[in-house]
C-alpha positions in Angstrom: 71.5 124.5 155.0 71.7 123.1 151.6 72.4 118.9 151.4 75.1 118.0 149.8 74.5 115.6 146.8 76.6 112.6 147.8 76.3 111.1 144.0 79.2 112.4 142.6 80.7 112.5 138.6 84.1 112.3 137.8 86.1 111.6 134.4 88.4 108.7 133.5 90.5 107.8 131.0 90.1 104.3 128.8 91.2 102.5 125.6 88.9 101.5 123.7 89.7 98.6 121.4 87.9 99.5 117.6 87.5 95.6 116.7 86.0 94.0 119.9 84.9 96.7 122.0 86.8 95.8 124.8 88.8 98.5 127.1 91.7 98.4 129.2 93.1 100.9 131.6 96.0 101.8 129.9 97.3 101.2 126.2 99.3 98.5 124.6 100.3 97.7 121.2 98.2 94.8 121.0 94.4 94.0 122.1 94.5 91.1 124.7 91.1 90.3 124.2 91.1 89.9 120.5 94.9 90.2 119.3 94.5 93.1 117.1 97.7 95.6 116.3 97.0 99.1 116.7 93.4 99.0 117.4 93.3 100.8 121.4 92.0 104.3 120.8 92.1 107.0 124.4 88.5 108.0 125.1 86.9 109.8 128.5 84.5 108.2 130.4 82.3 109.4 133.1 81.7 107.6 136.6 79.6 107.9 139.1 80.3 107.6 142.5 77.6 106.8 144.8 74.0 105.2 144.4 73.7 105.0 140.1 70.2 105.3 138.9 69.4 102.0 136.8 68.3 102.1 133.2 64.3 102.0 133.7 62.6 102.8 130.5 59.1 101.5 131.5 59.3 98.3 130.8 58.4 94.7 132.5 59.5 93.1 135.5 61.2 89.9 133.7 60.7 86.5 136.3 62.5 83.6 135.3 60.6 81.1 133.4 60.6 77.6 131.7 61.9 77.7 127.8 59.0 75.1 127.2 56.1 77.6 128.3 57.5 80.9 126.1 55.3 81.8 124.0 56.0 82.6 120.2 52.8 83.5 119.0 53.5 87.7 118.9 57.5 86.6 116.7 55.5 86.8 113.6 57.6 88.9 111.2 56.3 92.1 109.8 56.9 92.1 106.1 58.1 95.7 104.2 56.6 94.8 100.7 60.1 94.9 99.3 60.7 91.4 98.6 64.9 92.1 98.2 64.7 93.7 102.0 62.8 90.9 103.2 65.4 88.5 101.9 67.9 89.9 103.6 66.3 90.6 106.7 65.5 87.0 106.8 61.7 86.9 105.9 60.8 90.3 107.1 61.3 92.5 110.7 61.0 90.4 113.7 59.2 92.2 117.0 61.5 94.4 118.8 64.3 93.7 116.6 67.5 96.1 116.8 68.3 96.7 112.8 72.1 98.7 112.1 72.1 99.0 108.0 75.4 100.7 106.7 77.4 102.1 103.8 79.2 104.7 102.5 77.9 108.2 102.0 75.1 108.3 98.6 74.6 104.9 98.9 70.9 105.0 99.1 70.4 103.8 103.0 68.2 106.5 103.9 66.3 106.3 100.2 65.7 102.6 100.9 64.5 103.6 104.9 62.1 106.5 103.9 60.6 104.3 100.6 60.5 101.3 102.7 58.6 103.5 105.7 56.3 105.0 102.8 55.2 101.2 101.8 55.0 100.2 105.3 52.9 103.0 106.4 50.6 102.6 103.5 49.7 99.7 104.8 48.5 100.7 108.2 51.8 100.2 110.0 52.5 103.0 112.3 56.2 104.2 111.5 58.4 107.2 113.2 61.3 108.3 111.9 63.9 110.3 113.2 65.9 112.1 110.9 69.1 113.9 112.9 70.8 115.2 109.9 68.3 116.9 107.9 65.5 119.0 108.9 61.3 118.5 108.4 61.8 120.5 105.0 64.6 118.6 103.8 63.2 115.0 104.1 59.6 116.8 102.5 62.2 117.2 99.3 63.3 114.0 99.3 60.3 112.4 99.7 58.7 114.5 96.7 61.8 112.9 94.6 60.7 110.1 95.8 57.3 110.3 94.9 56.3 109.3 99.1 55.4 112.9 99.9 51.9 111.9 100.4 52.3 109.5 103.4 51.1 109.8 106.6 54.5 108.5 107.9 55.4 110.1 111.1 58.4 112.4 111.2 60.8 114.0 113.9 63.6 115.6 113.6 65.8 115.2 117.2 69.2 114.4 118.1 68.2 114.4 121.9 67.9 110.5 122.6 65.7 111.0 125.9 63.2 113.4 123.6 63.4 110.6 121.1 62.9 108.0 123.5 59.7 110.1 125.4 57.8 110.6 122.1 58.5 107.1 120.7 57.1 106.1 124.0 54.1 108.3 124.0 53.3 107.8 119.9 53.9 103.7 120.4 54.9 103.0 117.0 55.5 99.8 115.2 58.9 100.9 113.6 61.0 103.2 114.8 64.2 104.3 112.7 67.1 106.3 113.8 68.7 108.6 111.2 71.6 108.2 112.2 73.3 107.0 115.0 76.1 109.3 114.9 74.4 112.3 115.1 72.0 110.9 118.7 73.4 111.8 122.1 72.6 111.8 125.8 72.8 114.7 127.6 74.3 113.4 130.7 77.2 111.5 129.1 80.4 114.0 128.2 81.6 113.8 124.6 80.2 114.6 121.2 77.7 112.9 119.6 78.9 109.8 117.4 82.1 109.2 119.9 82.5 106.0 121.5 80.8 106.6 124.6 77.6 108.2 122.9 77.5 105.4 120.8 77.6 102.9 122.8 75.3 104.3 125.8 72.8 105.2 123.0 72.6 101.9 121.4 72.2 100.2 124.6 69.5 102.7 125.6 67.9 102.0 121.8 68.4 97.9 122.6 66.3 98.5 125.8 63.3 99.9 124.5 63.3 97.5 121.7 63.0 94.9 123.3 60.8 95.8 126.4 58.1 97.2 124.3 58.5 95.2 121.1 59.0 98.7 118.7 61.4 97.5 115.5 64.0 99.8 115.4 66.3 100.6 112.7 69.9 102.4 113.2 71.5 104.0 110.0 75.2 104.1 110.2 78.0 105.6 108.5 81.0 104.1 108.0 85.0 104.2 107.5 87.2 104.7 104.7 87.7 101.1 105.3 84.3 100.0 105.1 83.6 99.5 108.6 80.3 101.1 110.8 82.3 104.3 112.0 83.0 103.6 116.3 83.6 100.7 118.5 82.9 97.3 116.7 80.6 96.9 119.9 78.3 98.4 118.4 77.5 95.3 115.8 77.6 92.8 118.8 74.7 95.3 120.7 72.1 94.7 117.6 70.4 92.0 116.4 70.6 92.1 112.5 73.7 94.1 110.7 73.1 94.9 106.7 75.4 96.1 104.5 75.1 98.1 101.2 77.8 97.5 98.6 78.6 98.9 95.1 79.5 102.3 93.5 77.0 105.4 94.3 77.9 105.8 91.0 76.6 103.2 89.3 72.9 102.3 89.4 73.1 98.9 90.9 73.7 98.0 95.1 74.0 95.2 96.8 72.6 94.7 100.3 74.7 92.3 102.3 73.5 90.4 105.7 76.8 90.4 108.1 74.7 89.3 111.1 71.4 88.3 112.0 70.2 86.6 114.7 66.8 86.0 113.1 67.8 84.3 109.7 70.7 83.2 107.8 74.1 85.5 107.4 74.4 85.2 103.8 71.6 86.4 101.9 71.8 89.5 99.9 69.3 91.7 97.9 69.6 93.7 94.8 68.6 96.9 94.1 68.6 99.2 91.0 68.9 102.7 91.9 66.0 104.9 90.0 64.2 108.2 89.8 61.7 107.0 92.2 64.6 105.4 94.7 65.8 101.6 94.7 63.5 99.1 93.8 64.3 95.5 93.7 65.7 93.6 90.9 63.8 90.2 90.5 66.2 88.2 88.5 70.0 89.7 89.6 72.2 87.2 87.1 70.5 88.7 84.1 71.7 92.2 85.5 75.3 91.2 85.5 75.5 89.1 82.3 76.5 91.1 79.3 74.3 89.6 76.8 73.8 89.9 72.7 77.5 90.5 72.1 80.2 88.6 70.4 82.4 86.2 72.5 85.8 87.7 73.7 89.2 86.2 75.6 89.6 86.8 78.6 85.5 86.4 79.9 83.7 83.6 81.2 80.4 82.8 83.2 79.7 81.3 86.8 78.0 80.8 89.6 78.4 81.7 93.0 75.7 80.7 95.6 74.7 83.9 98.1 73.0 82.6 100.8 69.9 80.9 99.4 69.9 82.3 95.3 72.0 81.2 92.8 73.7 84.2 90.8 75.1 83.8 87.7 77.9 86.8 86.8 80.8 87.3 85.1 84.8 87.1 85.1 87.0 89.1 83.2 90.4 89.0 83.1 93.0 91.0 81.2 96.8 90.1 80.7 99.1 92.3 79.1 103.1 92.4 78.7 104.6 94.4 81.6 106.4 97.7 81.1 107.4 98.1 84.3 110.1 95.9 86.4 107.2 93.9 88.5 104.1 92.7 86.9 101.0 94.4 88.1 98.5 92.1 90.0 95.4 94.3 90.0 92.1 92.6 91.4 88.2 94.1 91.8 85.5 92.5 93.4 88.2 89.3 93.8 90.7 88.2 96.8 93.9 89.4 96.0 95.4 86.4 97.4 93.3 84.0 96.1 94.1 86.2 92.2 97.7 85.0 93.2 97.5 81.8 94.5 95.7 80.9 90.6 98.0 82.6 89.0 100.7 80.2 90.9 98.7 77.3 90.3 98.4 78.3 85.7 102.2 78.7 86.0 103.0 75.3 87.7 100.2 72.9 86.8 98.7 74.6 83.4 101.9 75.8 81.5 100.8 79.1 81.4 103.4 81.1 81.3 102.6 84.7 82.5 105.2 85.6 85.2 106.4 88.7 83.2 102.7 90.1 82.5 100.4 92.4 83.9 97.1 90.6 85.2 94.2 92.5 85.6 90.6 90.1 87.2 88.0 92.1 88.0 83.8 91.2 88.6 81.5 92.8 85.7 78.4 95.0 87.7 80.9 95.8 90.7 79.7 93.2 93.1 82.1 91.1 95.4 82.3 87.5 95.3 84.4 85.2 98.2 82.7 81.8 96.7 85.7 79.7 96.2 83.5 78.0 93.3 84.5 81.1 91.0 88.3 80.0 90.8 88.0 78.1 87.9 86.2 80.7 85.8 88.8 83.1 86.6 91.9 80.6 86.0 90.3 79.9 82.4 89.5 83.6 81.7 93.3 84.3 82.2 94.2 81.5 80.3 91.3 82.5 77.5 93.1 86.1 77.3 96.5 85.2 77.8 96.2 82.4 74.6 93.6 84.7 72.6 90.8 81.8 72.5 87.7 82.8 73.6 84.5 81.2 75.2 81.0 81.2 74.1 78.8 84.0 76.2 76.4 80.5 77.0 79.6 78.3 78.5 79.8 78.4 82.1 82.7 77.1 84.7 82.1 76.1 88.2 85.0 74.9 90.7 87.2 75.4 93.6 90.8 74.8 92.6 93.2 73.1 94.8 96.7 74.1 95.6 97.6 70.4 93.6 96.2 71.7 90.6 93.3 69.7 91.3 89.9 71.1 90.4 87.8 70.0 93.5 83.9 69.8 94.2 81.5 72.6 95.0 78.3 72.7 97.0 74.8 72.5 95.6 76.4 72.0 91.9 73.0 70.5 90.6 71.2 73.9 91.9 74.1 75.9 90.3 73.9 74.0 87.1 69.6 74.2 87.2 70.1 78.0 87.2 72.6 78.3 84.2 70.2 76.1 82.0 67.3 78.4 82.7 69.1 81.4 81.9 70.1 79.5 78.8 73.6 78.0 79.3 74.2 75.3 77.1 78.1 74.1 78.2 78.8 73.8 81.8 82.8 73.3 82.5 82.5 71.3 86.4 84.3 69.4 88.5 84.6 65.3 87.8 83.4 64.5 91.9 80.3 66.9 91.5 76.9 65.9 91.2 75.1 66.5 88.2 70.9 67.0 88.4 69.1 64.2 86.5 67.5 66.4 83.8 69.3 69.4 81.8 67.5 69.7 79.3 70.4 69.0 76.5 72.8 70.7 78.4 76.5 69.6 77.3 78.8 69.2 81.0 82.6 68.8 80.7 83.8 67.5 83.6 87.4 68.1 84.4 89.9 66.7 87.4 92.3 68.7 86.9 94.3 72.1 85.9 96.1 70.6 83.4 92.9 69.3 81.9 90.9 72.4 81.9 93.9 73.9 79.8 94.1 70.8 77.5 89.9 71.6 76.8 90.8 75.2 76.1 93.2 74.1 74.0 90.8 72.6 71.9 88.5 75.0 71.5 91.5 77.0 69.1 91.6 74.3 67.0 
């Protein structure tokens, strides 16, 4: 007689929310858990009826304990001898750390992973990775562009998480990264690899293992046309750090961005310069995206937008240009194209300039992003500077946050801003009249201004 199995698997259908990862049993127009329109997508999900195995991967019996008697002594933070990636990171990889980096396609996220690995390995750090889109032959090429081919880095190419997770357990390494996510699946979950379900079940699986036996692991994820990790948002609340790369593949600078990170602060970014040899770190990032040893021109102006703990000096541009069409154009890159109008609003009403019937076109030189409100009043005077035809000297900077008064209100860490300019040789600083100014720069000349109306007025001047 054969016994019947009484554990039995049977399909169900969800709705998966995209933003918070939340599902409901059937679909409405709007999540109840986070309020987002059009965000419930139908996925299959398998359950088990009957006794369900629990997700044992080897690791410790946890007791409950006292937060006074944990000990900290094994957090020390393993370094990758990239000083940009340790910055972001927050000073390097904490133990049994769950890592997601993503970007768009080119990027450089696996470049930066297999250099990084190289360095690490180099060092006597044992490192695996996984590559699940390329074969052994494949990552030997890139790592001969690379100039890494010689490292004793240890490679596997899987898609199977349970082989991935019995050889990781068996080898023990320090550093374990996943290339990528998308392409990892479990063979007893139904769907195809990189769908919610996989996902999710594989991250949580990943999670596990990180942190019962302390192995850094690093996720590579792709993302959306939107910019987002492709899959459920849930997949960001699972880890413990999420990094973002930013900038055109096609121009030799990125950005890595830190969106979450429970082991330092969410603000930091790196800079890399894209070379023959892969992305190496840029050590002094404002003199990357300052154009320098050219005449002065309308429409450009200097500041300085704090990210996270460095001080970065770029610049505005601004172009405005008589209409031919029956609306103005309001084109913005690398700026809020709210905030782009609500200046615009603000030189109409408050500065007199009149530019209602123009195109206006603000955009970042170096194709980075910036959200620091402190860069409003460089782009309201490179508007104005183009608009009028009076330009500003490539050593004058402007620092302020503009009020919807007209008033030109106070930034944060002004004397740190102001410290940076002066090094990189800034000799005019236009800032706000509540700021605080540092006690020494060095013959530095500051204007400081309360108002729209006077920042115009000072413009002004500069024709005559």
């Amino acid at each position: 007689m054969v016994a019947l199995n009484k554990t039995k698997a049977k399909k169900e259908i969800e709705f998966l929310c995209t933003e918070c990862g939340n599902t409901t049993p059937k679909w409405v127009g709007k999540c109840p858990f986070c309020g987002a329109w059009n965000t419930l997508k139908e996925h299959a999900v398998e359950v088990i009826d009957g006794p369900r195995a629990t997700r044992g991967l080897g690791g410790p019996v946890h007791q409950v304990v006292s937060l006074k008697d944990v000990a900290t002594e094994d957090t020390r933070r393993l370094s990758t001898a990239n000083t940009e990636f340790d910055r972001v990171l927050g000073g390097g990889l904490a133990p049994g750390s769950l890592v997601l980096i993503g970007g768009d396609p080119g990027i450089g996220k696996s470049t930066l992973v297999l250099t990084t690995l190289a360095t690490m390995t180099a060092a006597g750090v044992k490192c695996l990775y996984v590559s699940g889109e390329e074969s052994a032959c494949q990552v030997k090429l890139r790592s001969e562009r690379l100039s890494v081919s010689g490292s004793d880095m240890l490679l596997l190419c899987e898609t199977s998480l349970e082989k991935i997770l019995e050889q990781a357990k068996e080898i023990k390494p320090q550093v374990l990264v996943i290339d990528s996510i998308q392409t990892v699946y479990k063979a007893d979950l139904s769907g195809t690899p990189g769908s919610a379900t996989q996902l999710r079940e594989c991250a949580l699986d990943l999670m596990v293992f990180a942190k019962n036996t302390g192995c850094i692991t690093i996720m590579i994820g792709h993302v959306t046309k939107d910019g987002q990790i492709a899959g459920p948002r849930i997949l960001e609340h699972m880890v413990d750090t999420v990094v973002y790369f930013e900038g055109d593949r096609n121009h030799q600078y990125r950005l890595l961005r830190t969106i979450k990170n429970r082991f330092g602060a969410t603000d930091e970014i790196g800079v890399f310069e894209m070379t023959s040899h892969g992305l190496m770190p840029v050590e002094n990032p404002s003199k990357v995206f300052l154009q320098e040893n050219s005449p002065p021109t309308p429409g450009s102006v200097v500041c300085c937008a704090l990210e996270g703990s460095r001080a970065m000096l770029f610049e505005t541009q601004a172009l405005v240009n008589q209409t031919g069409f029956a609306v103005p154009q309001r084109v913005a890159a690398g700026i809020d194209p709210k905030r782009l109008t609500i200046i615009l609003a603000l030189l109409e009403k408050f500065g007199g300039v009149s530019i209602g019937a123009s195109d206006v076109f603000a955009s970042i030189a170096g194709g980075i992003k910036v959200s620091d409100a402190s860069s409003d009043l460089a782009l309201a005077l490179a508007i104005a500077s183009n608009h009028l035809g009076i330009p500003l000297g490539r050593q004058t900077i402007a620092v302020g946050e503009l009020g919807l008064s007209g008033e030109v209100r106070s930034v944060s860490l002004l004397d740190q801003r102001l410290k940076e300019a002066r090094r990189l040789g800034m000799v005019e600083a236009i800032v706000p009249a509540s700021g605080r100014l540092p006690e020494v720069l060095d013959g530095m000349k500051v204007v400081r201004v309360h108002n729209l109306s006077e920042v115009i007025s000072w413009l002004m001047d500069k024709k005559g």
